[in-house]
N, C-alpha and C positions, 0 to 999 in steps of 0.2 A: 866486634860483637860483644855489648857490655853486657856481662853479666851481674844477676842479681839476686840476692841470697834470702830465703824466707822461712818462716815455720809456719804450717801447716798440719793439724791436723796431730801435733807434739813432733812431727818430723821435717827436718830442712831439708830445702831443694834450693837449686841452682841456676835460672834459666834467664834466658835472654827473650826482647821480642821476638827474631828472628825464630828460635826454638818454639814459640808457641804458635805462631804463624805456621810454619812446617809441620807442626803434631795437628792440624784441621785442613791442612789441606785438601785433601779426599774425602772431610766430613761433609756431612749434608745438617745441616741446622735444625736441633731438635724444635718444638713447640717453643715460644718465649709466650710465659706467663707474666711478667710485673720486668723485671730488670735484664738489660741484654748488653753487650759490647761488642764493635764492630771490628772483624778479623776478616782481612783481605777482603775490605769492601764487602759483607756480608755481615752480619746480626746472626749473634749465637746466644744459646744461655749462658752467663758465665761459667757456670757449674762445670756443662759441658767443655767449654774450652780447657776451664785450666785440669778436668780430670785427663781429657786429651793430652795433655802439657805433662802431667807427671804421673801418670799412671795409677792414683788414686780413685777408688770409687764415690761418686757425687753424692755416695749418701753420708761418707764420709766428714763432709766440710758442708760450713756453711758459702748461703751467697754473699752473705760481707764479708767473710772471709777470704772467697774467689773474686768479689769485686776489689779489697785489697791490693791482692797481686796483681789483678790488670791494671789497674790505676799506677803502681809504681814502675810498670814498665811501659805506660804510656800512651792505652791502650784508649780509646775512645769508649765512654760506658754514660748508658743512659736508660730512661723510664720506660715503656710502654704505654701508651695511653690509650690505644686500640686493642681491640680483643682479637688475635691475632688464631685464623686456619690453622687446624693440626695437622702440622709437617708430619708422612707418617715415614718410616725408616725402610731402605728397599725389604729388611728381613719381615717386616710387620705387614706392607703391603702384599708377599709372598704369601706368608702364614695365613693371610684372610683369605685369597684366593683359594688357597689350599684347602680352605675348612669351606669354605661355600661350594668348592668342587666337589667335594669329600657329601653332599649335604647335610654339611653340620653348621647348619644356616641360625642357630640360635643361641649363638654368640653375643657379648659385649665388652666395645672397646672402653679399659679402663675406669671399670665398674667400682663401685665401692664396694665394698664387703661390709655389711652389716656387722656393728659391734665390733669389728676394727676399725685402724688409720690404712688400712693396704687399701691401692688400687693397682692391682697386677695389670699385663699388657692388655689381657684377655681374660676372660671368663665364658665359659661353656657349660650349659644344661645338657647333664646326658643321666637319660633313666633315671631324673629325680636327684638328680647331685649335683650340683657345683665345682666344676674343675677351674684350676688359676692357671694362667699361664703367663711365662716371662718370658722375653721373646730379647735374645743375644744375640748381635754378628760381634763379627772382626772385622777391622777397616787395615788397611796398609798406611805404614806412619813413614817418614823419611828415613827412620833409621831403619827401617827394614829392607834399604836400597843402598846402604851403604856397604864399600869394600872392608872386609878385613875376613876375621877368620875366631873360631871361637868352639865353646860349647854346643848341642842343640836339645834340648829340652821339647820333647813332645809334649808333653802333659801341662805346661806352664800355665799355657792362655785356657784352657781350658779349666785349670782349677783355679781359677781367678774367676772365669766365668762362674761356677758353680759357688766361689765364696759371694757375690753379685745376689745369685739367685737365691742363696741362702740370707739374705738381708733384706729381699724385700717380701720374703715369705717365713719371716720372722714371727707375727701375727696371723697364723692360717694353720696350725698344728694340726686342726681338725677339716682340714679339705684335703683332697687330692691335688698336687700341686708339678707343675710339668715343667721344668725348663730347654727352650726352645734354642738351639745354636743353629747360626747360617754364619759360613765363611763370604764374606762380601768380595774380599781380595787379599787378603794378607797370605803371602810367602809362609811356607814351614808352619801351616797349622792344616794338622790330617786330623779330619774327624770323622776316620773308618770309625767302627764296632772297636774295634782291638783297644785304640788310645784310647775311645769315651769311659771306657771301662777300667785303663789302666790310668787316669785320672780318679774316677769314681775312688779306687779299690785296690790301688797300690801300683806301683812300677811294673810293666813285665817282666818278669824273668827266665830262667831256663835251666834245671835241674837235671844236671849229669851225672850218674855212677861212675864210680871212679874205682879200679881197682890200685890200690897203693904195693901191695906186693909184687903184682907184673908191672905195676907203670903202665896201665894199659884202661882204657873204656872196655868196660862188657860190652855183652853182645846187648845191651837194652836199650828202651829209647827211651829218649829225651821227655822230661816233664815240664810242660808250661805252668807258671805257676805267677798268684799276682805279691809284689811282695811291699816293703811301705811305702809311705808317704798318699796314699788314698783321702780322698776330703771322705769318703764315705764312714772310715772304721778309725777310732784311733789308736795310735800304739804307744808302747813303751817305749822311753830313751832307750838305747842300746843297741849294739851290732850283734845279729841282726835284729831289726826292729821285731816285738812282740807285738800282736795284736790284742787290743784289750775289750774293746765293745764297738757297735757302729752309732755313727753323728750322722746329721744331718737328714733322717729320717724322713724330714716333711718332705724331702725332692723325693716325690713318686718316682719319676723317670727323666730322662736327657733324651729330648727328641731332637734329630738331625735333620732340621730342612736343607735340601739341597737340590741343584738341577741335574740330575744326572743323564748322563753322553749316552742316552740310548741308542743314539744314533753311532758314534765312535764303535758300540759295544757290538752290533749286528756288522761293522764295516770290518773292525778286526776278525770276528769269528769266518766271514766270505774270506778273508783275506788269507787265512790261516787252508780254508779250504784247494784257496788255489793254488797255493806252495807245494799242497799234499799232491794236486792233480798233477802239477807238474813236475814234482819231484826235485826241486829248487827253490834259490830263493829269486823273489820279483827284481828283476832288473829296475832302476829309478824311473823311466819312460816307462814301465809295465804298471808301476807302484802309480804313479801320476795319472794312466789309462781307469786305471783301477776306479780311482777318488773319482773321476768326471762320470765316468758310466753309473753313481752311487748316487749323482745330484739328484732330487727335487724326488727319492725313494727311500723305504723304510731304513739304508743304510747310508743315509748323507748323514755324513760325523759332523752337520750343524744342528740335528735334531738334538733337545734335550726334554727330559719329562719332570716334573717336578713331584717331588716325593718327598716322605717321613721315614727315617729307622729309627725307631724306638726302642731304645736303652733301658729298661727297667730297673729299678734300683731294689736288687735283693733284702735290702735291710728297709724298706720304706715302712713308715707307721699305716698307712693307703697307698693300698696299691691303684697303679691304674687298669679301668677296665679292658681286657681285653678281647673286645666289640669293638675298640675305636681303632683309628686307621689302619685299615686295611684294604686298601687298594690295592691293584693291579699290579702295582710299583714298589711298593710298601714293603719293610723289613721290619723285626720285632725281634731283638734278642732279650734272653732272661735265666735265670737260675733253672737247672735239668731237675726240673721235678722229680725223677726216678731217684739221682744219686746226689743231689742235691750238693753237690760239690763241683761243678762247674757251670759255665755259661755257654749257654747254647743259642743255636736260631729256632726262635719258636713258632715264626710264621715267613713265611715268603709269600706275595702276589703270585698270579699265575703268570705275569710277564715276565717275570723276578728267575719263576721255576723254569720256563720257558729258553731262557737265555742262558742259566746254567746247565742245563739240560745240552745245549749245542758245545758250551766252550769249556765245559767242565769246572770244576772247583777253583774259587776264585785262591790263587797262589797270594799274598799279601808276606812283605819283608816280616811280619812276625810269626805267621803260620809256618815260615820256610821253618822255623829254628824248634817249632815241638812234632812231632812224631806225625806218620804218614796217616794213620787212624784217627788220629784228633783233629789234622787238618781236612779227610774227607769228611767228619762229621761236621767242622766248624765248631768243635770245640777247643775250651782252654781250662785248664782246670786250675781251681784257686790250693794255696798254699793250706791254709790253715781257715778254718772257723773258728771268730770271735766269739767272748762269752755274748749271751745276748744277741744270737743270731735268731732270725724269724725262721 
């Protein structure tokens, strides 16, 4: 596997064909406008491929620059001479679905924006406004299959994401602007409420009392609290980080498309029922009876419903309305208007309220760690208020 060494973009990379081959195998081929090259018997944009390859965003580099690289490692690269169908991406197909189900039918794909260079994924008339939207998945890469052992970073891909969405709403200061995440398939990317926010708005953390004279924790609880590295506020060098003002203001909100296991959710909660009836847990032949008598009814865990949680961004310069998604299914968290110092749920569906109604408050690895009050509320309360807070 030869490898070959290049700058891009003022930074060197290192990569082999084999490596770029491997970084699109589970892609699906954006749109080619004018110049493409052929990876694993298939026509991508350059752009695409080599961001695949190194992790770079394509607004980054040029095409002669991405056609460079392909050509030194060998890659077959050529013209377009047909005006070629827009490939649309499974996240972007979802998102339309969702707005037309939603009847938010008067939409446009990759609209121009007047008196800018933006063409966001989407655009939306709602009540006289213009909202943008960008529209993100995650794909699984080969290295996210390989053995070893390491760090894990929740927040990574997701402020990556956001720095994305912050480049192509660059030119849109004065819209409302939304960016859209769907996990397609990539390992070790959670985008509960909890990370979209501890991306936003800093790391989560957990503040403990500490008594130093007995050596002992009080009798108090635990404070959730978000602390640095947020794409939303920026901070001070220093331990621990200072929070100075909030960035990236034009992201209204992070909306979560996903499919979610409504079916799974009604099968656990029967499931949970019948352990209580019998005062036991299901034998494997009981657990197996269970799942068949659930097929082709409201609790076969192959049902799934397609929904939006919507992330609101505290610091946004526009906010988004909220009139818009709210479905059945639908979630909305935001800043606790009363004390204006935490994030709260500000909207549930009635299927949403329905389902925790039966199985009670959703338990989540970072609610376990702040206090029993906060977790039935579904609150988490922030550290500090920057200057420059809305």
């Amino acid at each position: 596997m030869e490898l070959h060494t290049f700058r891009l973009g003022g930074e060197t990379y290192s990569l082999s064909r084999t490596m770029v081959e491997q970084s699109v195998r589970h892609a699906e081929p954006r749109a080619i406008d004018k110049h493409y090259v052929v990876v694993n018997r298939r026509k991508y944009p350059p752009k695409q491929v080599v961001s695949a390859a190194t992790g770079k965003p394509v607004v980054s580099f040029t095409t002669m620059e991405a056609n460079r690289v392909l050509k030194k490692l060998g890659f077959e690269l050529g013209m377009s001479t047909e005006s070629q169908p827009r490939i649309f991406t499974e996240s972007e197909t979802l998102f339309e679905a969702y707005l037309n189900a939603s009847g938010l039918i008067n939409h446009s794909f990759e609209k121009a924006i007047e008196g800018t260079s933006a063409r966001p994924d989407y655009t939306l008339w709602f009540e006289g406004r213009e909202i943008a939207f960008e529209v993100k998945e995650f794909h699984a890469t080969a290295e996210d299959f390989r053995l070893g052992s390491g760090g894990y970073d929740p927040y990574g891909p997701i402020r990556q994401k956001i720095d994305d969405g912050r480049s192509k709403f660059r030119d849109l200061k004065d819209h409302c602007c939304c960016l859209v995440l769907y996990n397609r398939e990539k390992p070790l990317v959670d985008l509960s409420w909890e990370f979209i926010y501890g991306a936003l708005l800093g790391n989560i953390a957990v503040r403990m009392p500490f008594d130093p004279v007995r050596g002992l924790l009080p009798d108090q609880s635990e404070t959730g609290f978000f602390g640095g590295g947020g794409k939303g506020i920026r901070y001070a060098k220093g331990t621990p980080p200072t929070p100075l003002e909030p960035q990236n203001r034009t992201i209204s909100a992070l909306l979560v498309l996903e499919q979610m296991g409504v079916g799974r959710r009604r099968f656990d909660i029967a499931l949970t029922r019948r352990k209580a009836e019998l005062g036991r847990r299901l034998t494997l032949d009981e657990h197996l009876e269970e799942i068949e008598k659930a097929r082709g009814t409201e609790r076969d865990v192959s049902l799934s419903q397609l929904r939006v949680v919507v992330c609101e961004n505290p610091y946004a310069r526009i906010s988004l309305p909220r009139e818009l998604f709210r479905g059945p299914y639908d979630e909305r968290y935001g800043l606790d208007e009363t004390t204006r110092n935490c994030i709260v749920r500000l909207y549930a569906g009635e299927q949403i309220n329905q389902l925790d109604s039966q199985e009670g408050p959703e338990q989540s690895p970072i609610q376990r760690l702040i206090d029993e009050d906060s977790r039935r509320k579904r609150k988490l309360a922030t550290r500090d208020e920057p200057a420059g807070q809305v």
